[in-house]
N, C-alpha and C positions, 0 to 999 in steps of 0.2 A: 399427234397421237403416239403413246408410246406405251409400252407392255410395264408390267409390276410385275415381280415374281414376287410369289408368298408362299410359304413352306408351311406344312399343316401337319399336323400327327396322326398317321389311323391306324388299325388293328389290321397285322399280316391277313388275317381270314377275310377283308374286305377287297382285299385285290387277288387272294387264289385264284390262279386258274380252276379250269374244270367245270364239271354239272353239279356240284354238291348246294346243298344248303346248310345254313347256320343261323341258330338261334339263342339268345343268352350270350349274347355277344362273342360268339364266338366255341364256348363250351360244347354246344351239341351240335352233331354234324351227322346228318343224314342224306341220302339219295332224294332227285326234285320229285321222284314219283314215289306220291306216302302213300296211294289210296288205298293198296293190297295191305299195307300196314295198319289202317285203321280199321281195314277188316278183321285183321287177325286178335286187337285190341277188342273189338266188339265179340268177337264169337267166346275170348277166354272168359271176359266179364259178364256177358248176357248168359252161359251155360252157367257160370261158378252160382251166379246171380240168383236162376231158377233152383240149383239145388239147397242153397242156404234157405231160400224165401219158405220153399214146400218140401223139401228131403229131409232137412237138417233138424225141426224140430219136432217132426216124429219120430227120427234117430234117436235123438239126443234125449228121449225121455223112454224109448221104450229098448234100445240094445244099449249106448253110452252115452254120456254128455261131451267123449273123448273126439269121438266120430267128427262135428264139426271144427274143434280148436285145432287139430291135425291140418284137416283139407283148408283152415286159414290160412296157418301155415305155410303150406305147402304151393297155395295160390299166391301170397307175399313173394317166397322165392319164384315162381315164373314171373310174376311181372317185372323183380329185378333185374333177373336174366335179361328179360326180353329187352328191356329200356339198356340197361349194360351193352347188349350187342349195339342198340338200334343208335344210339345216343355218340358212341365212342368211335375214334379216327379208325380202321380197320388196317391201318398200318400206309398211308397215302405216300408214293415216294415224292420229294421236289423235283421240279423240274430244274433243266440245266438253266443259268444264267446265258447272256447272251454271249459273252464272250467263252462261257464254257464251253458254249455249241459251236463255236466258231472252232474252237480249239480244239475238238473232237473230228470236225469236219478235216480236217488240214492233218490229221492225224491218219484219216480213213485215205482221206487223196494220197497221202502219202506213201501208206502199205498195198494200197491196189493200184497205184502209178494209173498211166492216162490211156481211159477207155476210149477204144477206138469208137466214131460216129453210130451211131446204128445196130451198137451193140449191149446188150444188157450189162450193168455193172454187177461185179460178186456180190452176195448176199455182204449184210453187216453183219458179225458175228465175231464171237471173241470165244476162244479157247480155254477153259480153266479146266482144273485137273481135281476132283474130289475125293479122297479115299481112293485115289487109286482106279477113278473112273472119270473120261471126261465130257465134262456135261459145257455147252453151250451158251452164251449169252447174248439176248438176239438183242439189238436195236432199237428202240423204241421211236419213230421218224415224228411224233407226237408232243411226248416230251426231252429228245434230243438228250439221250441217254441211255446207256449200255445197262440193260434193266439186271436188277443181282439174283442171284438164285432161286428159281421157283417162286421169283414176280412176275407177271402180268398186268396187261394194260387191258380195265374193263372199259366197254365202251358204254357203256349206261354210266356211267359216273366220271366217263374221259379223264380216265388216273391210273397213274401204275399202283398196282400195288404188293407190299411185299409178302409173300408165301401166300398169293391168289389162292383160295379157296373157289368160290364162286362170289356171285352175285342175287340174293337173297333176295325177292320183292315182298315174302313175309316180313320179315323183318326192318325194311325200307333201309337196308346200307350192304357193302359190301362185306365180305368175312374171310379175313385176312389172318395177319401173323397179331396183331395186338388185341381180336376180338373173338378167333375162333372159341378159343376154352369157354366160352361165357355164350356162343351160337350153343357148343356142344351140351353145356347144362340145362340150357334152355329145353332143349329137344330130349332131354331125358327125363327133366321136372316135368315136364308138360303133360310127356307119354304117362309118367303114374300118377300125374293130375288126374289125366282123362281115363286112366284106369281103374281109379278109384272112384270118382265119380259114378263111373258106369255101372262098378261091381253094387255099391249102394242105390244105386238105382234099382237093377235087379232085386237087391234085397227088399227095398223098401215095396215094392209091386208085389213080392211075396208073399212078407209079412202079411198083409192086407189080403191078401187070395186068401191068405189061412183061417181067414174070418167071415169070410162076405163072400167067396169065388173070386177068382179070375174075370170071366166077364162083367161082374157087377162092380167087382174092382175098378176096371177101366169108364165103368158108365160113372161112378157114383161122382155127383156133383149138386151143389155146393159144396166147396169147405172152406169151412172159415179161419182165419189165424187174424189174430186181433193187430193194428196197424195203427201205430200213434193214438192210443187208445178209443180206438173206434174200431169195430168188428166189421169186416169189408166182405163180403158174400161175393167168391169170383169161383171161376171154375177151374181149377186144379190137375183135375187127372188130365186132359189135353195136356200141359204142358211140363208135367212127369213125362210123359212120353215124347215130346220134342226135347226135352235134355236126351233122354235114351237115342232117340233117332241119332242126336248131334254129337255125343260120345262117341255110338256104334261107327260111323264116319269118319272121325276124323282118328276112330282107334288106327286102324289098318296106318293110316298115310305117317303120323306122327310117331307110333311105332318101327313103323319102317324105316324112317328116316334115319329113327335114332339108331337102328341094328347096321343101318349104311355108315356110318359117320364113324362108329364102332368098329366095323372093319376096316374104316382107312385111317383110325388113329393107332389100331395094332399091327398095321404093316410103316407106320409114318409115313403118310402118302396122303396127296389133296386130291380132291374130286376133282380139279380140274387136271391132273395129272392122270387121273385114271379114266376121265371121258378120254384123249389124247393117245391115251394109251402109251407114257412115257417109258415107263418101265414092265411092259409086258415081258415075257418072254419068248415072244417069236422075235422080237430084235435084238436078245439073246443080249440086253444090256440090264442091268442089276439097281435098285434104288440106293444108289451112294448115300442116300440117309435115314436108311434103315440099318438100326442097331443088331438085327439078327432075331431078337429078344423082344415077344411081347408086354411086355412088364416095363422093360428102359424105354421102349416107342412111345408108350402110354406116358410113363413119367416125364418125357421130355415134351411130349405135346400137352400135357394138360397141370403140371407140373413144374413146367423150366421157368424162367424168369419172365417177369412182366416188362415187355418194351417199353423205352417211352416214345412220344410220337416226336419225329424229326421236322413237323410243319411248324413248329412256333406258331400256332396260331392267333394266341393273342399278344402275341408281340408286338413292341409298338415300328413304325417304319415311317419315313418322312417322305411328302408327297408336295411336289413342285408346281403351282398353280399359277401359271400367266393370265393377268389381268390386266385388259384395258385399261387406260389412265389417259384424260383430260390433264392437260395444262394448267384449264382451268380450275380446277376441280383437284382438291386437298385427297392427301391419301387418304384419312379415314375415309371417306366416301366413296373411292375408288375400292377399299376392302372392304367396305360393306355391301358393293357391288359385285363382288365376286360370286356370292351363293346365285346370283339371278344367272350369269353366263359365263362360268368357268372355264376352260379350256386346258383337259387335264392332261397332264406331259406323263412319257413314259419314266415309270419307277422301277427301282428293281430289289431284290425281296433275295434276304440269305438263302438262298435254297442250292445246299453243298449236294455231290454227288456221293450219297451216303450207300455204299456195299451194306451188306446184312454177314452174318455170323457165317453164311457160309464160303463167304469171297474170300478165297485164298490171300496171302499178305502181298504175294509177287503182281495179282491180279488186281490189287485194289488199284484205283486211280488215285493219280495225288495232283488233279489238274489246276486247285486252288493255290498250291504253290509253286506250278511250272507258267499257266499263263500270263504272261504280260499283261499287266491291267494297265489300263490309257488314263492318264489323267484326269482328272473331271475338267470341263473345261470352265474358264472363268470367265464373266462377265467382261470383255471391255469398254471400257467407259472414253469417247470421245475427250482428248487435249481441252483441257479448259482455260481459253483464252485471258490474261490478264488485259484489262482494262485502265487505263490509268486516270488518277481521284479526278474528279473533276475540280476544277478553279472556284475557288470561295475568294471573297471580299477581301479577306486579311491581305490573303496568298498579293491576289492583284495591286494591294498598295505595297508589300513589302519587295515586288518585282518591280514596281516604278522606283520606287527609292534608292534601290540600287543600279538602274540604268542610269537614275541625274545623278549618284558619285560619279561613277565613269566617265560619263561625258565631262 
């Protein structure tokens, strides 16, 4: 019995670590928990849904026919936003390789020399200096890497990631440095989505008071609106007033939001910085990156460059697959045997320790070119013994003919 290696090609996002999922081979990448996402899905299209069906064309015939191609519009832009957040990497950091982590380790033993028994070791923690102020870089014991400035390691997605925001279950991903501006459009499209909606709601309930009352308003049922040409007799005014309910609701939360998100993109500060309370000032320490100026905060948050994302995820990587093999039994059948009982060996996946824009030059690492990399090791193949021909017919008469010269 003896083993086959065989080398196969798959997509870097098939072996990430983490809790993420990915579909489209790779392209979309969201959190394993979508259900609050396909809530949020349902509530935008079920409201926009009811006001087109029964709002829009007694709008659209008695104030403007403007009224619905706007709130299309405008509903088009949220769902981009939303699938833009929900879809895209939120800025994921790689994890260290193994020989990185080794080399970080040996690095750490190094500067805090040999803890005595029974004693806690110093925190992990690296010193950088920002503007003039200095800010900390803690550890990550997860992904075995000195996380960069204002990352964080979510635990619903088990991932650093860079300029941590939070961790969003509306929108089923996290909201980082690569996805924030497009979280923050979302939550402002949304707010005068649902502003508008509701204003025309009211209007629409008016209009109609103005003719009939108010109470008879809300009672009057049937109405008809013709449907694939057939006139369908449903009842209406109940669910004018579940749009209004579900507007009136979710005005408060989604306006809020967005007047939160608004004050921490004019001081340049993330919500997980201000839960934390990083830069309060009862600890009389200052936000090293904040420009002074609500106007430069705004432009560098919502306005700086587009990251790209550092996971390669559809990269291609080679993956080492020992398989069983019979004697008997020809290779191709022993590789067509391999998808029934695989046996899959550890791989390993470019994943640099990549600083962010705000890691000082002296503090970047440059461990890809200081660690010793070990050879890969190679196969040895057992001495192949020679055998010598075996004796044919010729051979045998031409060895007698030569022993009767001799003699």
């Amino acid at each position: 019995m003896s083993a086959v290696m065989i080398t196969r090609k798959v997509r870097k996002w098939e072996k990430l670590p983490g809790k993420n999922t990915f579909c489209c081979d790779g392209r979309v990448m969201m959190a394993r928990q979508k259900g609050v996402f396909y809530l949020t899905l349902f509530l935008i299209v079920g409201t926009c849904a009811l006001f087109f069906a029964f709002e829009c064309p007694y709008l659209a015939v008695h104030l403007s026919p403007a009224i619905p191609v706007f709130a299309a519009l405008l509903f088009l832009f949220v769902m981009a936003m939303l699938l833009r957040t929900s879809f895209s990497d939120p800025g994921v950091l790689p994890r260290a390789l193994p020989e990185e982590a080794t080399f970080i380790e040996m690095e750490i033993e190094a500067a805090n020399g040999n803890v005595p028994a029974g004693q806690r070791p110093p925190p992990r923690i690296r010193n950088v200096q920002i503007n003039n102020q200095i800010v900390k870089l803690k550890y990550c014991y997860t992904c075995k890497i000195f996380r960069p400035p204002r990352a964080s390691h979510c635990s619903i997605c088990d991932n650093c990631v860079d300029r941590f925001d939070h961790h969003c279950p509306w929108v089923g991903n996290c909201v980082g440095k690569r996805n924030y501006r497009y979280f923050y459009l979302f939550t402002m499209s949304l707010s005068l989505l649902t502003i508008y909606i509701f204003t025309f709601d009211i209007v629409h309930v008016v209009m109609r008071s103005v003719d009939n009352g108010f109470l008879s308003t809300l009672k009057e049922t049937p109405g008809t609106y013709p449907l694939l040409h057939y006139r369908l007799s449903i009842t209406k005014q109940p669910l004018v007033v579940l749009c209004v309910l579900v507007c009136f609701f979710t005005l408060w939360s989604v306006v809020g939001l967005t007047g939160f998100h608004t004050y921490l993109i004019s001081l340049n500060q993330t919500t997980n910085e201000d839960i934390k309370g990083s830069w309060s000032g009862k600890n009389r320490v200052q936000n090293p990156y904040s420009h002074k100026n609500i106007i430069k905060n705004c432009c560098e948050v919502l306005c700086g460059p587009t990251y790209p994302s550092v996971l390669d995820r559809r990269g291609l990587m080679q993956e080492d697959l020992a398989v069983s093999a019979t004697p008997d039994a020809p290779f191709s059948s022993s590789s067509s045997s391999s998808s029934s009982n695989p046996v899959p060996q550890t791989t390993k996946t470019t994943a640099p320790l990549i600083p962010n824009e705000h890691t000082p030059d002296d503090a970047k690492p440059s461990i890809a070119d200081t660690a010793e990399k070990s050879p890969s090791p190679k196969e040895e193949h057992p001495p192949v013994e020679r055998v010598p021909p075996l004796a044919s017919p010729e051979t045998d008469a031409e060895t007698s003919v030569v022993k009767d010269k001799i003699h």
